[in-house]
C-alpha positions in Angstrom: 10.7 -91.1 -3.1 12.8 -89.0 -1.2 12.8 -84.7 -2.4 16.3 -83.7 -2.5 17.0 -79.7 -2.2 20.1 -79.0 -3.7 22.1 -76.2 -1.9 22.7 -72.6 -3.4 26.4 -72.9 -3.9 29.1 -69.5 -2.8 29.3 -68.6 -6.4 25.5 -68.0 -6.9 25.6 -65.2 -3.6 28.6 -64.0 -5.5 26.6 -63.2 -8.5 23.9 -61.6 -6.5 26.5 -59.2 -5.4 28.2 -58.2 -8.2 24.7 -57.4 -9.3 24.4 -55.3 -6.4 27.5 -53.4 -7.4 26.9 -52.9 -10.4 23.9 -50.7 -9.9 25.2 -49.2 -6.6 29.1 -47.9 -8.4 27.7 -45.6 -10.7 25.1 -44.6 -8.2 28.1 -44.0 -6.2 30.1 -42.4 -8.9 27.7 -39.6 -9.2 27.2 -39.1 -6.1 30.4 -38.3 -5.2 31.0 -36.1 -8.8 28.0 -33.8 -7.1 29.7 -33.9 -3.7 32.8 -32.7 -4.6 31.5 -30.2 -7.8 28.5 -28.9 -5.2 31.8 -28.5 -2.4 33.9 -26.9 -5.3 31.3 -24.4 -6.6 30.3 -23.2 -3.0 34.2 -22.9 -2.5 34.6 -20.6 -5.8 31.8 -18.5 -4.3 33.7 -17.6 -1.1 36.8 -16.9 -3.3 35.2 -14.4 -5.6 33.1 -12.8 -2.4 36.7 -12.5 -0.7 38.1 -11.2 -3.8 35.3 -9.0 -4.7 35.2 -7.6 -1.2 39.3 -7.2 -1.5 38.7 -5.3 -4.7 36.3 -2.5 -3.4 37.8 -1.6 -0.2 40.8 -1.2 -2.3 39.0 1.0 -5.0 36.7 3.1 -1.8 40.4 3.4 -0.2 42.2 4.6 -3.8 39.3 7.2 -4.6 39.5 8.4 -0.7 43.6 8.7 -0.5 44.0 10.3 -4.2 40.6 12.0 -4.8 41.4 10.2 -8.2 39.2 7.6 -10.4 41.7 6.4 -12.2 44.2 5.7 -9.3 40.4 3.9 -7.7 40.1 1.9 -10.4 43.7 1.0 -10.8 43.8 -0.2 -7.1 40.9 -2.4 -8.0 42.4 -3.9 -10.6 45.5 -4.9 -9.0 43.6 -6.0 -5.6 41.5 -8.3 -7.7 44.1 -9.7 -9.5 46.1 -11.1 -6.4 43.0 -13.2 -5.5 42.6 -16.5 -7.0 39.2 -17.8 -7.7 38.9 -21.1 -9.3 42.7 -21.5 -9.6 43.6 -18.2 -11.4 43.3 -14.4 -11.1 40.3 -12.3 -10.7 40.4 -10.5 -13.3 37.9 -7.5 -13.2 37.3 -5.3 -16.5 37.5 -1.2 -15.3 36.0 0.2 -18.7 33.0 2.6 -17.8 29.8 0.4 -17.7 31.6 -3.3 -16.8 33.1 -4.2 -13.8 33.2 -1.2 -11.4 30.9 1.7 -10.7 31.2 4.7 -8.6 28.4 6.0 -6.7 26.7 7.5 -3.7 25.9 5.4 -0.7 24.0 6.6 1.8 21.8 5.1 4.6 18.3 3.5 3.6 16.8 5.5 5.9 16.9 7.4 9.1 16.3 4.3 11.6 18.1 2.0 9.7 21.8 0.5 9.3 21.3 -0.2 5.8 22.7 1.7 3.0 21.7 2.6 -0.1 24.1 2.6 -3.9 23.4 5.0 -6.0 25.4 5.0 -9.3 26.9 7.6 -10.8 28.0 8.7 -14.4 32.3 8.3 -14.6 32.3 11.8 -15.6 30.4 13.1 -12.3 32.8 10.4 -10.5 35.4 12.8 -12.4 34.9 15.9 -11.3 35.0 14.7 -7.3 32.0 16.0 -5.7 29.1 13.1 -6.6 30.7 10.2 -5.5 31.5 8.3 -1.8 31.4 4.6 -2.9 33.0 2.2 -5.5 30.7 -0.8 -6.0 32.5 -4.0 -8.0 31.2 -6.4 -9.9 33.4 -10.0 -9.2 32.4 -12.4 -12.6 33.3 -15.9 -13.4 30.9 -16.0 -16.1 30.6 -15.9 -20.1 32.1 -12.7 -21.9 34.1 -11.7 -18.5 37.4 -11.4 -18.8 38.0 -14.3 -16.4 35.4 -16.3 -18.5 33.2 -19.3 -16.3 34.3 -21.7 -14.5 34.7 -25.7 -15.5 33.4 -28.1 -13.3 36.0 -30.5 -11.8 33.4 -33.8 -13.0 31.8 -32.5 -16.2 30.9 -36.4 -17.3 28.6 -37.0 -15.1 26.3 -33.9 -14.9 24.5 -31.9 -17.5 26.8 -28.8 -16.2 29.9 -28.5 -17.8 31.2 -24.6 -16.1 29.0 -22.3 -13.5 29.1 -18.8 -13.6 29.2 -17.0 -10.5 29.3 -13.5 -9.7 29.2 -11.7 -6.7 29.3 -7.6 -5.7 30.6 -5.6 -3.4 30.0 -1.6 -2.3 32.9 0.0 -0.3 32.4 3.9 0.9 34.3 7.1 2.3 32.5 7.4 5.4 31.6 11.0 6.4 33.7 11.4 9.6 33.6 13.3 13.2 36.7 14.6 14.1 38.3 16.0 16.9 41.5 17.6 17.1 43.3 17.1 20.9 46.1 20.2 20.8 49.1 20.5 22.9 49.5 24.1 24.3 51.8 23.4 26.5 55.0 25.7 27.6 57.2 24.1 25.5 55.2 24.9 22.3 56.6 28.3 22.7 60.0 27.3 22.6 62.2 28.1 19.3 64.9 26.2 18.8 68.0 28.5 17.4 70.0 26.1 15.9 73.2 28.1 15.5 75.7 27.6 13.2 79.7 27.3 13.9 80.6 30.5 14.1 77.7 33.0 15.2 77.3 33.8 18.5 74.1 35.7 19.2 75.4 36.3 22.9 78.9 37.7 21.8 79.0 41.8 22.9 79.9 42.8 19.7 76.4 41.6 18.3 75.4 42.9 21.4 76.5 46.8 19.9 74.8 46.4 16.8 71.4 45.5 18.6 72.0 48.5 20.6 72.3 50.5 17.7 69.4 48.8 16.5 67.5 50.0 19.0 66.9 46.5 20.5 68.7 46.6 23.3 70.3 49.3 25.6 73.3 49.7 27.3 74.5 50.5 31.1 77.6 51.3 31.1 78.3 51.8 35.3 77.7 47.9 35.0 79.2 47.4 31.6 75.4 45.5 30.8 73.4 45.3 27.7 69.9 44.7 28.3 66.7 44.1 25.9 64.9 47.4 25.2 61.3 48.1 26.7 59.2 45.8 24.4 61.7 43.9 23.1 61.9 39.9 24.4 64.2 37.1 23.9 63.0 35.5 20.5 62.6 39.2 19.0 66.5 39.4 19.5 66.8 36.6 18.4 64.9 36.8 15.3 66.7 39.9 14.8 70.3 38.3 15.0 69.4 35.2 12.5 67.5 37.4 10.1 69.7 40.9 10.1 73.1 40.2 12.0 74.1 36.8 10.5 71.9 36.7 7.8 70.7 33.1 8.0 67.3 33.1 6.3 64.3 33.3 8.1 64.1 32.7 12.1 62.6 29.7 13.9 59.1 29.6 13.9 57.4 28.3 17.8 56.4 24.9 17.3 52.8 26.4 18.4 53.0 28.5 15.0 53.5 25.2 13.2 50.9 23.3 14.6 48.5 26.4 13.5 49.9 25.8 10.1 49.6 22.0 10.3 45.8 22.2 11.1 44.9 24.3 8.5 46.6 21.9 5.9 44.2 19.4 7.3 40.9 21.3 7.0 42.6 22.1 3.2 42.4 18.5 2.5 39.2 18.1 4.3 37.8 20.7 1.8 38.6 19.0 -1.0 37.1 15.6 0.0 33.4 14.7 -1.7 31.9 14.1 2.3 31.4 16.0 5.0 33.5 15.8 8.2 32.7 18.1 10.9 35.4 19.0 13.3 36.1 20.0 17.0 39.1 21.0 19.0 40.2 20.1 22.3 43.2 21.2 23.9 45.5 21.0 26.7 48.2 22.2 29.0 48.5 21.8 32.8 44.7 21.0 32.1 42.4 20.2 29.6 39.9 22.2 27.7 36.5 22.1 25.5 37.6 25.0 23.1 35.1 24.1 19.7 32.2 22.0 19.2 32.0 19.6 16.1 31.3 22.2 12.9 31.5 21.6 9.7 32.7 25.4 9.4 36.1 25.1 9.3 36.5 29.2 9.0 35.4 28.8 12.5 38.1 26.3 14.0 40.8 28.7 12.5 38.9 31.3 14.3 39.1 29.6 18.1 42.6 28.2 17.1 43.7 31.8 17.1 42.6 32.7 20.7 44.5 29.9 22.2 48.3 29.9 23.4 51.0 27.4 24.9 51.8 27.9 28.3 52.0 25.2 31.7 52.2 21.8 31.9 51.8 18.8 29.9 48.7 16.6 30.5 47.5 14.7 27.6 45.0 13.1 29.4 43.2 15.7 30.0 42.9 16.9 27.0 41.8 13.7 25.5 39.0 13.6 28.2 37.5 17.3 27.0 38.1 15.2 23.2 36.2 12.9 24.3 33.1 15.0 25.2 33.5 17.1 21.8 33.8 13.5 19.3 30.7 11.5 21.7 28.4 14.6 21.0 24.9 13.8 20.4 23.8 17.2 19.3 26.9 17.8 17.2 27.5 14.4 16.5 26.4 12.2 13.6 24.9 8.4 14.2 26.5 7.4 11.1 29.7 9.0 11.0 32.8 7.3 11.6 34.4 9.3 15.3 37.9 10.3 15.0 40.4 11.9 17.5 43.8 13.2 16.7 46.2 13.8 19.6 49.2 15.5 19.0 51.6 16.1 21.6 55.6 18.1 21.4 56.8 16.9 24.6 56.3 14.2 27.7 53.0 13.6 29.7 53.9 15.3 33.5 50.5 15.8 35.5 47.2 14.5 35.6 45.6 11.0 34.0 48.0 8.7 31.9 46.6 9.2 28.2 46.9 5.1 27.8 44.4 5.3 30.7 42.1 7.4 28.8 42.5 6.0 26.0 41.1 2.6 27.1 38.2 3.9 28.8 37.5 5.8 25.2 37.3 2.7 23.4 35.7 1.0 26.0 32.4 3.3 26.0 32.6 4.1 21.9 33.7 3.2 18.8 36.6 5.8 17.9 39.4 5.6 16.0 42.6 7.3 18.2 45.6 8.4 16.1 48.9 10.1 17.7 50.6 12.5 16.0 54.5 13.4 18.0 56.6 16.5 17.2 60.4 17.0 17.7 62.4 14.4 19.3 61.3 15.6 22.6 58.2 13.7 22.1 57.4 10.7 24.3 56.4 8.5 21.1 56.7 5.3 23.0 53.4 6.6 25.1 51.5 7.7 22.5 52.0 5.0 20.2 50.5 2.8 22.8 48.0 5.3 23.0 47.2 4.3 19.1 47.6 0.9 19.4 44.6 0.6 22.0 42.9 2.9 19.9 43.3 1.2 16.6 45.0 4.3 15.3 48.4 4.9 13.7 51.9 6.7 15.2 52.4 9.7 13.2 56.1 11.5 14.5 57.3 14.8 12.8 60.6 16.3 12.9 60.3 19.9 12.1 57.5 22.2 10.8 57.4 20.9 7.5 56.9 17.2 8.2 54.3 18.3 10.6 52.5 19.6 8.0 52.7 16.6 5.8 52.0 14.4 8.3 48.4 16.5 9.0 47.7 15.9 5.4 48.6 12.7 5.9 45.6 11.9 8.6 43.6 13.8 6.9 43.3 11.7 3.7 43.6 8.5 5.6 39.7 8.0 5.2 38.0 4.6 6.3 36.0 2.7 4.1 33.3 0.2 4.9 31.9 -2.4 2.9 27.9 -1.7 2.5 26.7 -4.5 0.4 
């Protein structure tokens, strides 16, 4: 007898298949559900680090601008809650003890770039003098006010939400500072604005100096001239102030930049870290004239001996800055180096500034701002000047803006993120 073998037919490997299928799909299925909720949850963490991170510079940069903890904690608040995490808002709760601590960060140790947190009550943070750092707590979990976060497959895994939570430390950094100083000629200069209708030059105000004693008069030449003792601007002064009666005179630009200076060590005062500053200054050359101090009594002090006269070289002057801010006995390793160049008029002799400017940052980490004064300044140089230095343009008008725009720099404090 023959042994027939009957051939497996297409519909039996079919089966065989579908069999195969059916194990591997749901295999499949959750495989792909923890892909994609393992790629969404690693996702949500980088948005609450960014948003976290967002949060604190903005509270650090609040509490170092405004002195204030409520203005801090309001910039927190608002930073967080234009970062989405997860699809919505961070939302970050400011009560004392939740979401946001102040503290004192300082480094670990003497030989290390690490910093420690160390919290603070809000009341100290309060009162302004025991707190450099805002530390914030970002939360996506259970009884935050942004609550956890659902998983995108919740059928297939035991997990239903994660809860992540993530926290960031941003600090005032204690700063070096030096101040780069035009005393050039043209600091000297007043500028008599004189209204229609007074004419300090006319004889007959002329008569009335003379019998003022200012001035005296030759008569052979039919000439009045300024009395032993008696200069230019003090006629001048004399003529706006007694003759027309316009208020008080011009000041020299060099008497508002004195003025302007010690509004920024004001602010400086009042600020919970310590920033030590120098001065540099220049006119047809440049000049060491105070080592970094953290006595600022003593910078008024020097300010006082100096005077505008000569040229104009800013470079210079930011070369004798730079030996003052790269100190290493005056200096501090961890302190952030600033120099502030103010200029009234035009560069005219010695090294471009934008040339010494580069080879500043090119050797050190310092932060150049440019502060110009009176239209007469060459702002298009010095703001180049800032941009290579990662600094700001600051320009000032008159006196009064100069002043503002001191206090300005001066409460433009850095912040870092430590943790």
């Amino acid at each position: 007898m023959m042994n027939v073998k009957r051939k497996r037919g297409p519909h039996n490997r079919r089966g065989s298949v579908l069999v195969l299928l059916a194990f591997l799909l749901p295999v499949l299925a959750l495989l792909a559900a923890f892909t994609i909720n393992s790629a969404y949850m690693q996702m949500t963490r980088t948005e609450l680090m960014v948003a976290t991170d967002a949060a604190s510079r903005a509270g650090g940069r609040g509490l170092s601008e405004y002195q204030d903890v409520d203005s801090a904690l309001a910039a927190a608040r608002a930073t967080a809650a234009l970062n989405t995490v997860a699809g919505s808002p961070l939302r970050i709760n400011t009560a004392e003890g939740e979401d946001v601590e102040f503290g004192l960060a300082s480094p670990a140790d003497a030989n290390s770039d690490r910093f420690s947190f160390t919290p603070v009550s809000r009341s100290q943070a309060v009162t302004g003098d025991a707190a450099n750092a805002v530390r914030v707590y970002g939360r996506r979990e259970n009884g935050s006010l942004s609550g956890p976060v659902n998983m995108i497959f919740q059928g297939f895994v035991d997990r239903k939400v994660f809860q992540p939570k993530q926290s960031s430390v941003a600090m005032q950094v204690d700063r070096d500072i030096v101040l780069v100083l035009d005393r050039s000629g043209s600091m000297s200069w007043k500028d008599y604005d004189w209204p229609d209708g007074t004419n300090p030059n006319s004889n007959t105000v002329k008569y009335a100096a003379y019998q003022a004693g200012l001035m005296t008069y030759d008569s052979y030449r039919n000439r009045y001239s300024y009395a032993r003792g008696v200069s230019s601007d003090d006629y001048n002064d004399w003529a706006w102030e007694e003759y027309f009666d316009l208020g008080p005179a011009p000041v020299r630009p060099w008497d508002d930049l004195v003025l302007a200076v010690e509004a920024f060590l004001q602010v400086l005062e009042e600020t919970p870290q310590i920033e030590r500053v120098g001065l540099a200054s220049y006119s047809s050359s440049g000049s060491i004239d105070l080592r970094l101090t953290d006595n600022y009594a003593d910078v008024m002090a020097e300010l006082a001996t100096l005077g505008p006269s000569g040229n104009t070289a800013i470079g210079y002057g930011m070369q004798k800055g730079k030996t003052v801010i790269l100190d290493e006995i005056n200096g501090r390793r961890y302190a952030a180096k600033t120099m502030v160049v103010m200029t009234d008029g035009m560069h005219n002799t010695g090294t471009d500034p934008r040339t010494v400017a580069e080879d500043i940052v090119n050797s050190a980490k310092v932060t150049i701002h440019s502060v110009t004064f009176t239209s007469g300044a060459d702002q298009v140089r010095m703001q180049s000047v800032a941009d290579t230095g990662g600094g700001q343009l600051y320009h000032a008008e008159d006196g009064a803006s100069l002043i503002e725009t001191f206090r300005e720099v001066a409460n433009n404090l850095p912040t870092i993120l430590t943790e």
